[in-house]
VOBA-1610 file (N, C-alpha, C; in pm, whole numbers, padded with zeros to 5 digits, always signed):
BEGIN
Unk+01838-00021-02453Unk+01823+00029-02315Unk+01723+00144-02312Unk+01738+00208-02413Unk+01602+00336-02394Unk+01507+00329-02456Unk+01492+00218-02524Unk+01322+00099-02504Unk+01290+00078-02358Unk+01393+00055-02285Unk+01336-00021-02133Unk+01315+00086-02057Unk+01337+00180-02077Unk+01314+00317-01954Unk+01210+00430-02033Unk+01154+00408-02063Unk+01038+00423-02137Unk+00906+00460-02049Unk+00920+00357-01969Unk+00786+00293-01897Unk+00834+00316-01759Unk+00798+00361-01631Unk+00850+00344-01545Unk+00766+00351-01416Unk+00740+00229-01330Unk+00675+00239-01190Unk+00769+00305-01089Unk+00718+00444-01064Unk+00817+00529-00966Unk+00800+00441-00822Unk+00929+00460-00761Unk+00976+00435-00616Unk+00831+00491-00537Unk+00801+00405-00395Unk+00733+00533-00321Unk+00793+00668-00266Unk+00922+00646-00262Unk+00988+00727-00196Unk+01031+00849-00266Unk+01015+00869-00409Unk+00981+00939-00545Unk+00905+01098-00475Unk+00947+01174-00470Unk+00815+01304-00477Unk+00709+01303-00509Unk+00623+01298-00432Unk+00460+01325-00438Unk+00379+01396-00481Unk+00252+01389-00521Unk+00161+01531-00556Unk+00079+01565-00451Unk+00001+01425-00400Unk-00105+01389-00327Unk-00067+01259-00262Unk-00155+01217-00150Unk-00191+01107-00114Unk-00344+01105-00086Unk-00391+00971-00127Unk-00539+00928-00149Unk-00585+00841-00032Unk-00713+00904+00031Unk-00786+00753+00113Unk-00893+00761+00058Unk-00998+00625+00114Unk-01123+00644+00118Unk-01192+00639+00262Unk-01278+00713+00287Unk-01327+00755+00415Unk-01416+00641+00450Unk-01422+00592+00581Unk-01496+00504+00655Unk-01640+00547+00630Unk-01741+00445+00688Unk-01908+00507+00628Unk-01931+00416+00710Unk-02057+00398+00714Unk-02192+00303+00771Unk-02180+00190+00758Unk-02237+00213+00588Unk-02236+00109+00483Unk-02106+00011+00424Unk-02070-00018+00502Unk-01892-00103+00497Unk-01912-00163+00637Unk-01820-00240+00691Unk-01737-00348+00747Unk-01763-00251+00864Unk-01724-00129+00887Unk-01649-00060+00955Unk-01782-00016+01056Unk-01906-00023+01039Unk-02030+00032+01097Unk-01995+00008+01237Unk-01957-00084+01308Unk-01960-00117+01438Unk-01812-00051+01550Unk-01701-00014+01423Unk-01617+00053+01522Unk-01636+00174+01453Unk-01711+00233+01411Unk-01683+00379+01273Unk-01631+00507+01338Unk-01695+00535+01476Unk-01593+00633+01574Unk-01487+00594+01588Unk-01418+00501+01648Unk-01306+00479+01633Unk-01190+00476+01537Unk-01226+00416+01414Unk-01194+00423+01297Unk-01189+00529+01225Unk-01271+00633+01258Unk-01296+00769+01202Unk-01233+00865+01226Unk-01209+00867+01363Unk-01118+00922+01426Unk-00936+00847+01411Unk-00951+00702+01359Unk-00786+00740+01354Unk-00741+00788+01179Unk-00877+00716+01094Unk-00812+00801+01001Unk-00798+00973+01018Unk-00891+01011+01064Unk-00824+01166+01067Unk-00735+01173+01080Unk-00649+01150+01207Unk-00538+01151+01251Unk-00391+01139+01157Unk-00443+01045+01064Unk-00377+00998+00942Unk-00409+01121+00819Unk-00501+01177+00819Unk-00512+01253+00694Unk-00448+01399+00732Unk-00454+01433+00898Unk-00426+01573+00947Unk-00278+01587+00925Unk-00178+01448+00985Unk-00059+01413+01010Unk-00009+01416+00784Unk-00067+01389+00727Unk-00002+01342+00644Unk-00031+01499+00523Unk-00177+01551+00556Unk-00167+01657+00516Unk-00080+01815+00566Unk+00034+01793+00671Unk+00120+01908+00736Unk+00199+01882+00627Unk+00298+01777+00506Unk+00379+01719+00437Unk+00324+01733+00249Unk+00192+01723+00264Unk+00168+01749+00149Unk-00023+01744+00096Unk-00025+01748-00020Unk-00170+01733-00030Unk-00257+01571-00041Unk-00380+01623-00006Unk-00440+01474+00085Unk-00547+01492-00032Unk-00638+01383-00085Unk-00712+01360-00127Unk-00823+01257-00076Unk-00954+01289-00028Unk-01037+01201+00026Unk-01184+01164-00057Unk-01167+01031-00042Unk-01289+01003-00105Unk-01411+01030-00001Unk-01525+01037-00012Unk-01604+01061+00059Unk-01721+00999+00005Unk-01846+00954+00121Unk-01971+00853+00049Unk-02044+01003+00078Unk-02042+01095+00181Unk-02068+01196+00164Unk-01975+01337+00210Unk-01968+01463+00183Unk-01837+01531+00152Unk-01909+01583+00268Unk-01978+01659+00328Unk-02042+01693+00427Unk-02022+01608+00551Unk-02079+01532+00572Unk-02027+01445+00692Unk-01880+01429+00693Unk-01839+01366+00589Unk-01674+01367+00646Unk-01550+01498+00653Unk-01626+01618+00590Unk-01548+01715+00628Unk-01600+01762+00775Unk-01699+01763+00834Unk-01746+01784+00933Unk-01626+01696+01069Unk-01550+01627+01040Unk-01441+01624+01106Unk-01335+01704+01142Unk-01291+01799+01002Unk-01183+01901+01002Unk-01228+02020+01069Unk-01128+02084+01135Unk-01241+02222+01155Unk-01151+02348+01045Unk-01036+02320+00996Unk-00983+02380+00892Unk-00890+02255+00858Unk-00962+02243+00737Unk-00886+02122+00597Unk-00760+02140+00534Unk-00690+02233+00582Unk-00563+02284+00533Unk-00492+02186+00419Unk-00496+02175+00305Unk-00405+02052+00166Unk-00474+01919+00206Unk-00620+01967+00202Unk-00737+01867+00224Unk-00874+01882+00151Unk-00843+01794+00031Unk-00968+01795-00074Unk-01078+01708-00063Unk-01200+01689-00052Unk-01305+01627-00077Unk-01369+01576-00175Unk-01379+01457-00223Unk-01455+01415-00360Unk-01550+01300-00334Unk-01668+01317-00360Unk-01781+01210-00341Unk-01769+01111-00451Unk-01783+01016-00409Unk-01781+00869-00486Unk-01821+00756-00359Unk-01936+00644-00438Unk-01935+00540-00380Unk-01865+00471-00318Unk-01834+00385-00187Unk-01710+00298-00230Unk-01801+00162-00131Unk-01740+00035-00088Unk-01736-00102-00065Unk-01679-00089+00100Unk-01564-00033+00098Unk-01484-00020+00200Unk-01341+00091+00156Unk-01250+00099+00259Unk-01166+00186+00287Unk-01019+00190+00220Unk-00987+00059+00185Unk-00835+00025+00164Unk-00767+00056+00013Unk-00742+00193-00016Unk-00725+00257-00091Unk-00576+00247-00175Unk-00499+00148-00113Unk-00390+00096-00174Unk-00447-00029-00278Unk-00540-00081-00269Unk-00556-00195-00350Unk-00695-00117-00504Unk-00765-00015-00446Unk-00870-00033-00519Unk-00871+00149-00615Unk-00742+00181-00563Unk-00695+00343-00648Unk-00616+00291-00773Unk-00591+00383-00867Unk-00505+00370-00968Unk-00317+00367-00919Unk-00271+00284-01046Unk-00138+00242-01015Unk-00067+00388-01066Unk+00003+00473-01060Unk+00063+00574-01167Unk+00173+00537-01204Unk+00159+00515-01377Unk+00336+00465-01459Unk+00383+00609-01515Unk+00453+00594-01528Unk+00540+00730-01588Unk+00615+00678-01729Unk+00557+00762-01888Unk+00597+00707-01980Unk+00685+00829-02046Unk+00751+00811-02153Unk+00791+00882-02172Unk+00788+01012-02205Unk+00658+01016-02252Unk+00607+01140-02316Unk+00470+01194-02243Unk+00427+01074-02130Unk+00315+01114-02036Unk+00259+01051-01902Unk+00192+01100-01828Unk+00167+01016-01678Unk+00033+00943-01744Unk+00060+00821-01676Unk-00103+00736-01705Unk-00084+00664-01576Unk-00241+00676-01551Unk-00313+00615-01407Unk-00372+00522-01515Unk-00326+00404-01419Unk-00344+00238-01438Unk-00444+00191-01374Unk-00559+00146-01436Unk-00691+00081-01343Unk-00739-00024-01372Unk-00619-00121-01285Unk-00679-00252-01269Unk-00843-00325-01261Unk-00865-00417-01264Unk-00933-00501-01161Unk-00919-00535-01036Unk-00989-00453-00951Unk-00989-00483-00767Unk-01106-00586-00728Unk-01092-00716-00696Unk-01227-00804-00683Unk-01198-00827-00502Unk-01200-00763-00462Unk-01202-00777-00302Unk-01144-00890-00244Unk-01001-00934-00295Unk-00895-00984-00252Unk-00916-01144-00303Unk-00975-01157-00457Unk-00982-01308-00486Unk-01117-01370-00456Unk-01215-01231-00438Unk-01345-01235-00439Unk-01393-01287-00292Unk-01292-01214-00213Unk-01327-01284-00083Unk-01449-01140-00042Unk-01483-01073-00096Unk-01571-00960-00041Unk-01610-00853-00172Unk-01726-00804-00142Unk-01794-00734-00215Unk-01708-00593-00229Unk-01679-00567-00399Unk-01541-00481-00472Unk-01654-00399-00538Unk-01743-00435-00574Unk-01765-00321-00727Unk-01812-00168-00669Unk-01829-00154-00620Unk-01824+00041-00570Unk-01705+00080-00639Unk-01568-00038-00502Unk-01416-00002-00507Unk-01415+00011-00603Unk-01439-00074-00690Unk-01330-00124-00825Unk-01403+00009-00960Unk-01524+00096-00925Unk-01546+00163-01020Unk-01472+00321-00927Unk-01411+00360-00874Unk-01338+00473-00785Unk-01243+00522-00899Unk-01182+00444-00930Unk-01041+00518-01020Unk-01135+00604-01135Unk-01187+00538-01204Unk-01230+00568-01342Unk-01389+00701-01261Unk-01416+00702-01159Unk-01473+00811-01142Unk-01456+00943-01118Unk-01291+00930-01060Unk-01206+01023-00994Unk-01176+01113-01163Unk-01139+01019-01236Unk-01086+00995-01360Unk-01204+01126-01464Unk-01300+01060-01451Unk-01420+01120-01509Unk-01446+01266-01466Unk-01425+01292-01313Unk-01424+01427-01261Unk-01271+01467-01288Unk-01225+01436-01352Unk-01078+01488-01406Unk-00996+01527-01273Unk-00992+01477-01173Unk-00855+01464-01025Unk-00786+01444-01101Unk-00731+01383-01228Unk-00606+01349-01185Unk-00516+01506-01315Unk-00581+01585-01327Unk-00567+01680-01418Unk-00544+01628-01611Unk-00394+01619-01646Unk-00386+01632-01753Unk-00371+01487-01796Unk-00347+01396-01690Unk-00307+01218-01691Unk-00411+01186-01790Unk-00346+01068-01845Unk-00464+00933-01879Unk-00467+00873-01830Unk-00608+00782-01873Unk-00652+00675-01777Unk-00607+00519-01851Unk-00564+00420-01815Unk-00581+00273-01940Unk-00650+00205-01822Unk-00721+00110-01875Unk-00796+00037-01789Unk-00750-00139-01800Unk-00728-00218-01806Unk-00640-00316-01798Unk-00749-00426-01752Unk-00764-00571-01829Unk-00805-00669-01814Unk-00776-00778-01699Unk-00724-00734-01612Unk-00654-00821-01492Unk-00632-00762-01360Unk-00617-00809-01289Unk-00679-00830-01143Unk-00518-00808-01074Unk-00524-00655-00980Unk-00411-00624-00922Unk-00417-00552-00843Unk-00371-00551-00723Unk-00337-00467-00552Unk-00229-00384-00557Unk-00281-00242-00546Unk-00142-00161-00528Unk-00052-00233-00391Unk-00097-00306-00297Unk-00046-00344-00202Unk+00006-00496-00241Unk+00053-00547-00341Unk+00073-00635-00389Unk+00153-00639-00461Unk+00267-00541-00484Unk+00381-00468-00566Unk+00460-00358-00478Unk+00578-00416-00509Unk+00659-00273-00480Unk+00736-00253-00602Unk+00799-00119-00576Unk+00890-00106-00704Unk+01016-00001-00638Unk+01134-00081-00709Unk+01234+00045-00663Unk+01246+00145-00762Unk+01229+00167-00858Unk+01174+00295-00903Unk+01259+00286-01036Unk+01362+00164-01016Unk+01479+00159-01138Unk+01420+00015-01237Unk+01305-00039-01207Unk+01303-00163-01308Unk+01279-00274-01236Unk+01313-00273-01060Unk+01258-00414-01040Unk+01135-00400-00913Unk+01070-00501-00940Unk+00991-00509-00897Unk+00937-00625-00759Unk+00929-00612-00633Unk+00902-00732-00536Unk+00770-00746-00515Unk+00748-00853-00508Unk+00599-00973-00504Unk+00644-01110-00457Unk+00480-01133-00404Unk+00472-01264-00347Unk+00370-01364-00430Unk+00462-01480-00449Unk+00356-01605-00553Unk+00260-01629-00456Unk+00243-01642-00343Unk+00075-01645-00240Unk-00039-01599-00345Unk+00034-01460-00369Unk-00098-01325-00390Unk-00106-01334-00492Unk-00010-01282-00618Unk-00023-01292-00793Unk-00071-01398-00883Unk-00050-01538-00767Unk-00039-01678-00831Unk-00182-01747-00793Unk-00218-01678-00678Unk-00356-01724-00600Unk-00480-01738-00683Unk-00550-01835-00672Unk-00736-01840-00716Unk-00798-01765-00708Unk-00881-01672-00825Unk-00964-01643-00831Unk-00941-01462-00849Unk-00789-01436-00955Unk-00731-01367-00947Unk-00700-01348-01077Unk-00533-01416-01130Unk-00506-01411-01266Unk-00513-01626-01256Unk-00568-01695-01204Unk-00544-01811-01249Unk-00556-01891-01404Unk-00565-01791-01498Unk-00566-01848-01607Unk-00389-01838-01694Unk-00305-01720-01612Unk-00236-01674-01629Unk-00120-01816-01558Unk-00001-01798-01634Unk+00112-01903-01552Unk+00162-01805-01503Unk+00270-01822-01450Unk+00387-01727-01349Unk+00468-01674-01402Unk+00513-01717-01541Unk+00580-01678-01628Unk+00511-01582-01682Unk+00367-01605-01701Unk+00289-01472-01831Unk+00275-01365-01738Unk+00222-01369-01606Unk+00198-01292-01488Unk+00338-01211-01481Unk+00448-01263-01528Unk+00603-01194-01474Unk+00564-01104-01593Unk+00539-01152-01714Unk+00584-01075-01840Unk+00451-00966-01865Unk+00333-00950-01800Unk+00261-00891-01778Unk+00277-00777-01724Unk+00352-00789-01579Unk+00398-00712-01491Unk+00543-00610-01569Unk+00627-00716-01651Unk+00734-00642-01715Unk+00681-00545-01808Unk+00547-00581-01908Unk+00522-00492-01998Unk+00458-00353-01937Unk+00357-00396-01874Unk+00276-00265-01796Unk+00332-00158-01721Unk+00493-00232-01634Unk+00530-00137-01586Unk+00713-00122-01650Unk+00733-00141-01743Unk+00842-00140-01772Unk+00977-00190-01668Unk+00940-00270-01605Unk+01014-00325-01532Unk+01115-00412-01642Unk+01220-00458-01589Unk+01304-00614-01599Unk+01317-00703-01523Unk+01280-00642-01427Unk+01283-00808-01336Unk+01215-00776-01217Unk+01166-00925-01204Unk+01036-00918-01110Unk+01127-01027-00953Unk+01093-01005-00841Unk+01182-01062-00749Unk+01033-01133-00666Unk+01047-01284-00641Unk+00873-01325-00609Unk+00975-01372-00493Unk+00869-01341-00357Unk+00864-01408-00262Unk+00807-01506-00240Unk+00868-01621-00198Unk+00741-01785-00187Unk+00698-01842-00061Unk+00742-01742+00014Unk+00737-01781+00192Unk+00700-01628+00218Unk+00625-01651+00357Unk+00603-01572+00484Unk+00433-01560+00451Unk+00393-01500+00594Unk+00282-01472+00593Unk+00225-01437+00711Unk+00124-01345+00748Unk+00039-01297+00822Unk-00069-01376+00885Unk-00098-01467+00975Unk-00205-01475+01077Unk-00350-01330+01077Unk-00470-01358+01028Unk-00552-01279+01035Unk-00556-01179+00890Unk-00455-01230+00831Unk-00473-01128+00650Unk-00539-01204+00552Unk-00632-01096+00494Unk-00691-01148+00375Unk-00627-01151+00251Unk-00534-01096+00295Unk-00458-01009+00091Unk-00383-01183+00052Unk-00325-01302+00142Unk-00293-01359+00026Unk-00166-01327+00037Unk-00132-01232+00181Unk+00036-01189+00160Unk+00044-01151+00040Unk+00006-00989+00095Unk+00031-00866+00023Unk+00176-00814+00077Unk+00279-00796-00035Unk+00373-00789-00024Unk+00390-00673+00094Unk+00333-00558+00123Unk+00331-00442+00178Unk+00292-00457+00317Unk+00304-00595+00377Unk+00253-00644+00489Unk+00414-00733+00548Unk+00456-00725+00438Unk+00553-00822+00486Unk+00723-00758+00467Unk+00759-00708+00340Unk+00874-00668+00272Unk+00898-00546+00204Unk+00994-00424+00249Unk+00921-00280+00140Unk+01078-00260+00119Unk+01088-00205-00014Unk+01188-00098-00036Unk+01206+00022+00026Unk+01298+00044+00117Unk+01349+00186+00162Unk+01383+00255+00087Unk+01490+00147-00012Unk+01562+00239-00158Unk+01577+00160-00224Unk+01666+00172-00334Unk+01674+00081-00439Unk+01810-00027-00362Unk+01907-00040-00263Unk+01944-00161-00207Unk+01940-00174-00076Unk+01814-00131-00058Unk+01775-00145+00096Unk+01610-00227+00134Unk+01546-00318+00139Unk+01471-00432+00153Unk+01477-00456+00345Unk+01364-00336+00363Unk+01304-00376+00560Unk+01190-00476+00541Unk+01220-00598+00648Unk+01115-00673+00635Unk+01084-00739+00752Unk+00975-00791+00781Unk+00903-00832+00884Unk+01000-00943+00945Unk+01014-00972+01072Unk+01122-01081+01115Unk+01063-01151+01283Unk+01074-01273+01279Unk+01034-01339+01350Unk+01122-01452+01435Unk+01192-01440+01545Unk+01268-01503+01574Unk+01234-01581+01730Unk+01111-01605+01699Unk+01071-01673+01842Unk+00985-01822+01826Unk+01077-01923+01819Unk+01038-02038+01728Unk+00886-02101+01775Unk+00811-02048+01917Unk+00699-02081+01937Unk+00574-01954+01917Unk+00618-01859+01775Unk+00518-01829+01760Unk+00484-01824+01607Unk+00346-01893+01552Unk+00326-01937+01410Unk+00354-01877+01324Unk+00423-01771+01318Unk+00490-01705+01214Unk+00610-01751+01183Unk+00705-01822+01276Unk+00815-01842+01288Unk+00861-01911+01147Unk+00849-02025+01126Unk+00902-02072+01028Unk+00898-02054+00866Unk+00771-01994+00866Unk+00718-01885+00733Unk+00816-01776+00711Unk+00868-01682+00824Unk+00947-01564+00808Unk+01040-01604+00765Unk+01106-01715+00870Unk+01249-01718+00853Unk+01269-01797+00744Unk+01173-01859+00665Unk+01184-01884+00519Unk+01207-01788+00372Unk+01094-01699+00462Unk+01050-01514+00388Unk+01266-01488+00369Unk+01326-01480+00533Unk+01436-01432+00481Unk+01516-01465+00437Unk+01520-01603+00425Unk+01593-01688+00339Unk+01606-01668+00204Unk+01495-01648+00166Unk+01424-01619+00009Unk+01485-01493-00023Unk+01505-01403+00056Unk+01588-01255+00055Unk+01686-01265+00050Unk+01773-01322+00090Unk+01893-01340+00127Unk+01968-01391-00051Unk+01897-01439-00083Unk+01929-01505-00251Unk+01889-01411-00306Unk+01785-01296-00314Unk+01818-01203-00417Unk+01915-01098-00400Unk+01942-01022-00556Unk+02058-00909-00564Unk+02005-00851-00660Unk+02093-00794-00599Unk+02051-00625-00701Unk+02065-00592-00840Unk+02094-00589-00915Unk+02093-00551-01076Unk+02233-00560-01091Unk+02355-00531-00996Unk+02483-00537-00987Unk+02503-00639-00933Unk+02438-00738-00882Unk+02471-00862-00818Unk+02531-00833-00707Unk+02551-00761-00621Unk+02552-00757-00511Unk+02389-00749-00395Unk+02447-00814-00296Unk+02297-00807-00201Unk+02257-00774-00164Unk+02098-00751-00132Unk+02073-00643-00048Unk+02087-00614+00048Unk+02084-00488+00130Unk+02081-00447+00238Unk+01955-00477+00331Unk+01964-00576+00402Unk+01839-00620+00507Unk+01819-00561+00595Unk+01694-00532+00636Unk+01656-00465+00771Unk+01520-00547+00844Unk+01592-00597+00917Unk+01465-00680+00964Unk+01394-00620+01135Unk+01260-00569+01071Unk+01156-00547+01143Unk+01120-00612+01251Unk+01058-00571+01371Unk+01046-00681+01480Unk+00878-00722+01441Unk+00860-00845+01496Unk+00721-00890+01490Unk+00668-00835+01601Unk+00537-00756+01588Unk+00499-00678+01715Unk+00428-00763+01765Unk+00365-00738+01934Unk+00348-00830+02039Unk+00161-00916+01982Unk+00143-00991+01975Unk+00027-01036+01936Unk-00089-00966+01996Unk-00176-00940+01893Unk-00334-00879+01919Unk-00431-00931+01843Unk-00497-00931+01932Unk-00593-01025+01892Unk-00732-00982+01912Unk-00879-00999+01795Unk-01005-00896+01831Unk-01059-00984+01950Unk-01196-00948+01962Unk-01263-01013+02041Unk-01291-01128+02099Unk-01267-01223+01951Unk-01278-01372+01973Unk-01203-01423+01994Unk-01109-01345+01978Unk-00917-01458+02077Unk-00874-01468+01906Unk-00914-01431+01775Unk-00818-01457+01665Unk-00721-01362+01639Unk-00631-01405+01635Unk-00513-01286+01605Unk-00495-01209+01500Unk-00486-01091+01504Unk-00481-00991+01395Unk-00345-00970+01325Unk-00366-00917+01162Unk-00224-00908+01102Unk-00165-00783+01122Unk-00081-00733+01249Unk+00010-00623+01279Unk+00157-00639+01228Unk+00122-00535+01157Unk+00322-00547+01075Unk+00344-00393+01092Unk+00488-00356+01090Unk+00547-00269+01114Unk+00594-00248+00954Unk+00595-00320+00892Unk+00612-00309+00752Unk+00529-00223+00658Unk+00370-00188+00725Unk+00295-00122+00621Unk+00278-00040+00661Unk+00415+00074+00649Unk+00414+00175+00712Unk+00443+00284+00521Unk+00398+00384+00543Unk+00357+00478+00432Unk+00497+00597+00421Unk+00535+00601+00298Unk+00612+00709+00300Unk+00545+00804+00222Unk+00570+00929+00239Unk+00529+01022+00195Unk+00618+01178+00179Unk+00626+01328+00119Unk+00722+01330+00136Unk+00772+01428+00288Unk+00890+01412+00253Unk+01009+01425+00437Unk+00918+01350+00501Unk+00820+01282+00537Unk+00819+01187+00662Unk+00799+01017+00594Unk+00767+00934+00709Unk+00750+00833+00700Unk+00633+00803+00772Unk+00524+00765+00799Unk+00373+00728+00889Unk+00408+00558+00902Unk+00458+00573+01052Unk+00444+00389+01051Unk+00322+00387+01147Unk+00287+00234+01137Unk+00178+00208+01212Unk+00239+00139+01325Unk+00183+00210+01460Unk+00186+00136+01562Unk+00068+00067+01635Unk+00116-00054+01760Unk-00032-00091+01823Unk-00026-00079+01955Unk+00054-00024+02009Unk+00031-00006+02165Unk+00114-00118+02199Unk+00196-00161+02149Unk+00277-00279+02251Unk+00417-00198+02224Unk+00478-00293+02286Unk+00665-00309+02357Unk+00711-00259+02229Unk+00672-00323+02141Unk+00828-00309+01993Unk+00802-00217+01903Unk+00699-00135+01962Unk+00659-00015+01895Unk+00797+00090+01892Unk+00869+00119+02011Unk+00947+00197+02039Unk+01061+00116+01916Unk+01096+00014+01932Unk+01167-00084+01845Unk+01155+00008+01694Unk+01084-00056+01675Unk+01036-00048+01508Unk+01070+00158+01436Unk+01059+00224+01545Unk+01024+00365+01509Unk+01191+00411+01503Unk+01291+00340+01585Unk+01453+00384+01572Unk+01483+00288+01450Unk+01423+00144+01424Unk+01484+00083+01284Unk+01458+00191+01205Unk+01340+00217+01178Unk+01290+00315+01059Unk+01392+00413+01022Unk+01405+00494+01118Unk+01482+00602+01167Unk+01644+00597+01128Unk+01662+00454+01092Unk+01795+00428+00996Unk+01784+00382+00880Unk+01658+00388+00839Unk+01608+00322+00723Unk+01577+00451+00639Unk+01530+00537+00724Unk+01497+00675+00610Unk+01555+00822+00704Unk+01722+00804+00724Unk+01772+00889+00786Unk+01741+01084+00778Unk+01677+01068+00626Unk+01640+01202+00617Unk+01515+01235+00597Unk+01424+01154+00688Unk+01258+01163+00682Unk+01209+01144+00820Unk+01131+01282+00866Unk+01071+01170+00995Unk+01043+01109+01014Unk+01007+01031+01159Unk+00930+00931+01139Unk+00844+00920+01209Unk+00730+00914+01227Unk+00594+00996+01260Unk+00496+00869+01298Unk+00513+00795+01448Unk+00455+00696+01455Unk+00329+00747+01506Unk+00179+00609+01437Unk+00047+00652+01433Unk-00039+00524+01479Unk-00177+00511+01593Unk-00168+00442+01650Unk-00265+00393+01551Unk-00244+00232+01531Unk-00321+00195+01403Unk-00397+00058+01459Unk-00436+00056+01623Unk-00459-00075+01624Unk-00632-00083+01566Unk-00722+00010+01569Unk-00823-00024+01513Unk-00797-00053+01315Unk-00729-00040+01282Unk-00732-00085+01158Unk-00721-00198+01141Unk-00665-00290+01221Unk-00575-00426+01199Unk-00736-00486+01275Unk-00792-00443+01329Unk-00936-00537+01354Unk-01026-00575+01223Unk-00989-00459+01095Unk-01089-00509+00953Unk-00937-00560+00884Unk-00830-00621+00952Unk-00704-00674+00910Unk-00599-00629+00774Unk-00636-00497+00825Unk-00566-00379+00718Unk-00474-00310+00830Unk-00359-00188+00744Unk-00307-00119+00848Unk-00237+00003+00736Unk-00149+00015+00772Unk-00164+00224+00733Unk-00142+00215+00616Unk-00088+00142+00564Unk-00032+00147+00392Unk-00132+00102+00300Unk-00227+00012+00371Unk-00337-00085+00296Unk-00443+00078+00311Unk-00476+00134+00382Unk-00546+00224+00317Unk-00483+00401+00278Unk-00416+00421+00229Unk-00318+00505+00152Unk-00267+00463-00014Unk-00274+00548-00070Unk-00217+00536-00221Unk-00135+00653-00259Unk-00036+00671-00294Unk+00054+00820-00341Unk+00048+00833-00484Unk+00026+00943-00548Unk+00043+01011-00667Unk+00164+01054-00688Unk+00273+01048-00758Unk+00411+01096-00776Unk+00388+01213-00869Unk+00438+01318-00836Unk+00451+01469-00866Unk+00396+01473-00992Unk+00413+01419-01056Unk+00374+01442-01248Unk+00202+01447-01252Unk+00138+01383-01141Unk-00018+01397-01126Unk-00014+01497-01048Unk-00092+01616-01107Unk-00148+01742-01108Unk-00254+01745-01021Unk-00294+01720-00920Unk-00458+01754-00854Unk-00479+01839-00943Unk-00605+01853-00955Unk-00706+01921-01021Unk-00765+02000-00926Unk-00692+02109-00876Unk-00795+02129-00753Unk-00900+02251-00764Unk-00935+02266-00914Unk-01026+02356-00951Unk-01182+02262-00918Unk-01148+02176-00874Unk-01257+02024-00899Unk-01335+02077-00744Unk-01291+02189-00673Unk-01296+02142-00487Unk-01345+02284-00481
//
């Protein structure tokens, strides 16, 4: 047993050091709404820096501090990047026994659906300017989304076979080596795969963090769909089916909380965008969910509100994100307390 706790992927809900974005630019996806977008990440970095310290990537530190007019537990660091979504293309942090190591995957822009290599060189630059203080770095041969994992902080781990199992990813890997991959790296024992649900308008492949999150270690809030004429319908209620059969390490079940599906939005061309109430960010004492301006917004912000009884809950309007088909969690990453900012670096 103290072989297996050795290794450990902390909870999000774990104490923090920092939380990480990368700042919108020109040169990305984002050129055509970038005021808009610019302005809600602030909103997101101001809100999340009152709770603790914020870390921003920047293509330049000048222009994007030129937003703040006092940065209060708001650091600046220049680095290239591709785009914004800082849950998939930051380091993983494991906690070992004797030290913190930041984990740096392969980020290929979701199965090579989009141009990664800026992203995918970010960790190991942050790394190089020593952010993460006294940590190491391992760099890892395989292809992985912080938004593509959860962890309850005790050993198990939730994922979806869509995303881990998908082309152009680990396909050389079976499901079995992919489980035992996931068990070694993060000292997990057991891995819990979702084989249903999915998002209209997402690129991730059903990224777990779109669909299903740990509140705690027997508590599992997840996206829910109960209106049999809209195309999510039969995917979800498969999603909760699939939930409903797992348990907990004690074999008892989990505690479900099912999320409302918020009202459909859709960009310009009439295609519908992926809005979940699910990729909402904890951080510490609050919670940042994403809202979009519809009806079940009010909904979603009292579930929460029993979901993390001793955290606020701090709803944030996120519908320009869900137009580059991301939303608050897809660009956020947390550092758990044992990573040191370096903030002699600023």
């Amino acid at each position: 047993m103290e072989k297996e706790n050795r290794k450990r992927l902390p909870a999000e809900w774990e104490k923090q050091s920092f939380l990480q974005l990368t700042f919108p630019h020109r040169n990305s996806d984002w050129e055509y709404l970038l005021d808009e977008v610019s302005t809600c990440f602030v909103d997101i970095i101001k809100t999340a820096a009152k709770f603790q310290d914020v870390l921003v990537v920047c293509d330049d530190v000048s222009r994007v501090k030129s937003y703040f007019d006092k940065p209060e537990n708001i650091y600046f660091i220049q680095a290239e990047s591709n785009d914004t979504w800082a849950r998939d293309h930051s380091g993983i942090t494991v906690l070992e026994s004797n030290e913190t190591v930041i984990h740096d995957y392969i980020f290929n822009g979701w199965a090579q659906k989009f141009e990664a290599e800026l992203d995918n060189q970010i960790t190991k630059k942050l790394f190089e300017k020593r952010i993460f203080g006294n940590c190491s770095l391992q760099s890892f041969d395989f292809v992985l989304e912080g938004g593509s994992i959860e962890s309850d902080g005790k050993g198990t781990i939730l994922t979806t076979s869509e995303c881990l199992l998908s082309k152009n990813r680990n396909e050389q890997f079976t499901q079995k080596e992919i489980e035992n991959i996931l068990k070694k790296d993060f000292g997990a024992n057991r891995i819990l795969w979702l084989n249903h649900g999915y998002l209209a308008g997402d690129d991730t492949d059903s990224h777990i963090d779109t669909l299903a999150r740990f509140c705690n270690e027997n508590t599992i809030a997840y996206v829910g769909c109960n209106n049999p004429d809209d195309e999510h319908f039969e995917a979800l209620q498969k999603m909760k089916n699939d939930m409903q059969q797992f348990t907990r390490p004690n074999g008892k079940p989990y505690d479900l909380i099912e999320l409302p599906m918020p009202g459909a939005c859709y960009d310009s061309e009439g295609d519908r965008l992926p809005a979940t109430y699910a990729n909402f960010t904890i951080i510490n004492n609050a919670v940042l969910l994403p809202v979009y301006g519809v009806g079940e917004d009010e909904i979603a912000v009292e579930i929460l509100k029993k979901c993390f009884p001793q955290k606020e809950i701090i709803p944030l309007n996120c519908s320009v994100l869900i137009e580059q088909h991301g939303s608050l969690h897809c660009i956020t990453m947390q550092y758990p307390e044992p990573v040191k900012l370096n903030k002699e670096n600023f």
